[in-house]
N, C-alpha and C positions, 0 to 999 in steps of 0.2 A: 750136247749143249752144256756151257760151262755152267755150275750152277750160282747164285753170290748168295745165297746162306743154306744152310742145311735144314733138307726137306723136312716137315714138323705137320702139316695139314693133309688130314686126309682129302678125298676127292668133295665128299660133301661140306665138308664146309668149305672150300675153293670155289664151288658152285653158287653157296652161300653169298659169298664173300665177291664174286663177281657176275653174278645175275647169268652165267654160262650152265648150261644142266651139265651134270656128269656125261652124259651121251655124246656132244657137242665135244667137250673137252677130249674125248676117247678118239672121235673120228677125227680131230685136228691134230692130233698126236699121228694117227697113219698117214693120215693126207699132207698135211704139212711140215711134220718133223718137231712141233711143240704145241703142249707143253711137255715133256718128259719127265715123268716121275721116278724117283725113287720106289723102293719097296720093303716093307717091310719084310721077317722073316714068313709071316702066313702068307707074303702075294699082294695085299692090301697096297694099294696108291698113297705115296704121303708124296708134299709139294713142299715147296719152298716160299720165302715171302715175295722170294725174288719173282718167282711164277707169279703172283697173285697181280704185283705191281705191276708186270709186261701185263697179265690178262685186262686190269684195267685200264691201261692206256689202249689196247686192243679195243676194249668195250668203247673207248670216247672214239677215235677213228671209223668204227663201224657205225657208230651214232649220226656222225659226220658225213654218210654216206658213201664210206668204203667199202667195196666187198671183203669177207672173210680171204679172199684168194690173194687178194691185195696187199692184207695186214700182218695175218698173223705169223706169217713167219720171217716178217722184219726184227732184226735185231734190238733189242730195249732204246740202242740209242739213235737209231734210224725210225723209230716210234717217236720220242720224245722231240726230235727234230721236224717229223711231218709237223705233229701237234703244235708246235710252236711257229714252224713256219704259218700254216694257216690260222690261226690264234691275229698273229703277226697282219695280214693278209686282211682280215674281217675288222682289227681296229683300223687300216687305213681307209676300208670302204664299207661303212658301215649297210646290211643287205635294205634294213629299211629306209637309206637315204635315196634309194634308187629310185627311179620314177617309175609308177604303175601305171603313168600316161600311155608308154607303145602298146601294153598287154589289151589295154581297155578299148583301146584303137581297134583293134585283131578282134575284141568280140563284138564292138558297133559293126564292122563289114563284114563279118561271121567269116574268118579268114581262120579255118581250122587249124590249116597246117601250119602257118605262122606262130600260132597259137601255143599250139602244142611242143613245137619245138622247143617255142622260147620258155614253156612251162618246165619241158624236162630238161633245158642246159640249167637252170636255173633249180631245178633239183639236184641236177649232178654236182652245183659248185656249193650247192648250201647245207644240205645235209636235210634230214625228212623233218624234223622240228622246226628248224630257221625256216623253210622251204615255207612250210605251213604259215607258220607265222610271220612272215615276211614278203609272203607272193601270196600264195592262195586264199588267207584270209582277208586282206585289205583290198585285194580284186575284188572278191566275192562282196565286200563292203563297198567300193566302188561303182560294181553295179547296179545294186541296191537304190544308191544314192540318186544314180543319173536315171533311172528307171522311175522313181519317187520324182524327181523334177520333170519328168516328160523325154530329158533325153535318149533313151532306151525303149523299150517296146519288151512287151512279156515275151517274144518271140526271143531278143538277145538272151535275157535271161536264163531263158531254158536249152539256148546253144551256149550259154557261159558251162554252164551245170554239167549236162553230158560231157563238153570237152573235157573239164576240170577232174570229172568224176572217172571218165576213160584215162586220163595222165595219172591217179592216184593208184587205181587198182593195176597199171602199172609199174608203179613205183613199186607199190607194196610186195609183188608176188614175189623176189627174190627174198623178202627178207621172212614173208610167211612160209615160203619155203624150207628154211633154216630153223624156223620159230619150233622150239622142245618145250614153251610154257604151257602150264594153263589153259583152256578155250574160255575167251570172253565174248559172251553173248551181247549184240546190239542193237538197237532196233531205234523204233520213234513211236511213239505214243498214240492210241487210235487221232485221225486228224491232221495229223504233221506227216505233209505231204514234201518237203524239204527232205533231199538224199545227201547232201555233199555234205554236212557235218557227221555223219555216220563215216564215211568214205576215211575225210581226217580221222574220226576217232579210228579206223581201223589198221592205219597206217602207222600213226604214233602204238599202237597193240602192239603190230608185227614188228618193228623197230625194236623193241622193247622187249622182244623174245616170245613173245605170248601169241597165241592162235585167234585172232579175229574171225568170229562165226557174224556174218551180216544177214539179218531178218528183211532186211530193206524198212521200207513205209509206211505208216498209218497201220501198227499192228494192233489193235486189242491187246488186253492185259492178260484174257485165259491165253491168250495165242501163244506171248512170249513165254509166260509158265511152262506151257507144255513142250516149248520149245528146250527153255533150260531143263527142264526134266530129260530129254530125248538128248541132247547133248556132252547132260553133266557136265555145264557150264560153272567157271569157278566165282562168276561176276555177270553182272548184265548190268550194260555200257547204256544209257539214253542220251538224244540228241534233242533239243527243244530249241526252238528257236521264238524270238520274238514276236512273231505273228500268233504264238500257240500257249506261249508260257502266262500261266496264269491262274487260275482256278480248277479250271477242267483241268489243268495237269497237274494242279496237286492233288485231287479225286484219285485220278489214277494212278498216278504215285502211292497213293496211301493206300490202292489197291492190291499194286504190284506186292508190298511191301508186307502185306499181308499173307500175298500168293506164296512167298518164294520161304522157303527158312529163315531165321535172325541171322546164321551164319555165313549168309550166300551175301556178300558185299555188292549193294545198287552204287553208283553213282549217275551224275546227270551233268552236260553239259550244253555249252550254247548259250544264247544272250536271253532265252524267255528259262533257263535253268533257275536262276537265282529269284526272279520275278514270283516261281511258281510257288515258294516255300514250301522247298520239299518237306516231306514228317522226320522225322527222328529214323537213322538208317539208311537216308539216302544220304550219298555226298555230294555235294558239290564242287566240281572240276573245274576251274574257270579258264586255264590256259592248255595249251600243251607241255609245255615244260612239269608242269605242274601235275599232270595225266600221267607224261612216263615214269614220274617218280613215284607216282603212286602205283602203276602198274606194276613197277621193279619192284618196290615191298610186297606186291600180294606176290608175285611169283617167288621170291625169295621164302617170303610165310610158306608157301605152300607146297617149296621144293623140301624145307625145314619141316 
């Protein structure tokens, strides 16, 4: 590989500096043929800036919902061209202008495979953030709505959910596969019987490098404890949703918060998150975009 400056960064801050563990970086050097490093006289890995630049357009394409097999060992300028073609591609068809009328269709006749299909074409072209934000959340709010007016039946609902929730832990497994971060602990609060916002948060996790451990449902507050205890979780992720957020879940909150060390980072998300005024320690998460970025800092912190 030609290199265009002279290598100057070791492996860990490479790692640093593009949210990839040293591990990752090592096996896509045998597997793929980059990055290649230099070496110092002791054997030591130094990189170049030129590496760091191809790793993070690598990182924005894999965000996008590329495979690693895909990306990385495209050349800088055959990277920068995907990028921009689809950059190019998403301002002429914006993903939220799209109508969530067909999707909503598919779960009124509980027309699984319809469903499904058109959930994962529509992961494959959006990438797991967009995907979220742009299909899965506004259905999920969709259904809500027409269920709330009588058009829906709690029966759609709960075949919205499993469909949604079987398309996600799909999604997810390639990239929790790959994930060298952190284990972040998830769960929902005793009461919150709502699964698919755990599902999302664990999707935007693995995206994000980081190992999604899921509790499922309605957990008690010793439960999770002892949970992050047994898994030496680096964070515990909650999901609240507006039916739950409120008093009783800032109790628990202020429970949890108690349970766990000052050091172990809570956050909370979902539409009864902010509702619940969490204590002091806990965050609140309000988007996804907003989740990975905060995910990438704690894995970064904690690769550091």
């Amino acid at each position: 590989m030609k290199k265009t400056s002279e290598p100057a960064f070791p492996i860990g801050a490479v790692s640093r500096a593009t949210g990839f563990s040293p591990d990752i970086l090592r096996v896509w050097q045998k597997r793929y043929g980059f990055p290649v490093p230099g070496r110092k006289p002791s054997g030591h890995r130094l990189y170049s800036a030129g590496d760091i630049r191809r790793l993070r357009q690598i990182s924005r394409a894999i965000s996008r919902g590329h495979r690693p097999s895909q990306v990385v060992a495209l050349p800088e300028r055959e990277l920068e061209n995907l990028l921009a073609e689809e950059a190019a591609s998403t301002s002429r068809e914006p993903p939220a202008a799209r109508p969530i009328a067909a999707l909503l269709d598919h779960v009124s006749k509980h027309r699984r495979e319809e469903l499904s299909a058109a959930l994962l074409a529509d992961a494959s072209a959006l990438g797991p953030i967009a995907f979220l934000t742009h299909r899965i959340a506004p259905l999920a709010e969709a259904v809500g709505e027409a269920w709330a007016k009588g058009e829906l039946s709690i029966h759609h609902e709960h075949f919205f959910s499993e469909c949604a929730e079987d398309v996600l832990r799909g999604i997810r497994l390639p990239y929790e596969r790959a994930a060298r971060g952190p284990v972040i602990l998830l769960a929902t609060l005793s009461g919150e019987t709502h699964r698919l916002g755990l599902q999302m948060a664990a999707l935007v996790t693995a995206a994000a490098g980081l190992r999604p451990h899921v509790l499922g449902s309605d957990t008690p507050v010793r439960e999770i404890a002892d949970a992050w205890v047994l898994r030496n979780a680096s964070a515990i992720g909650l999901s609240i949703s507006i039916s739950t957020g409120g008093a009783s879940a800032h109790r628990e909150l202020e429970a949890l918060r108690r349970a766990v060390p000052s050091h172990v980072p809570i956050f909370a998300g979902g539409k009864g998150a902010r509702r619940s005024h969490p204590p002091a320690g806990v965050a609140v998460v309000e988007d996804f975009e907003r989740l990975a970025d905060w995910l990438r800092s704690l894995r970064t912190a904690r690769s550091a």
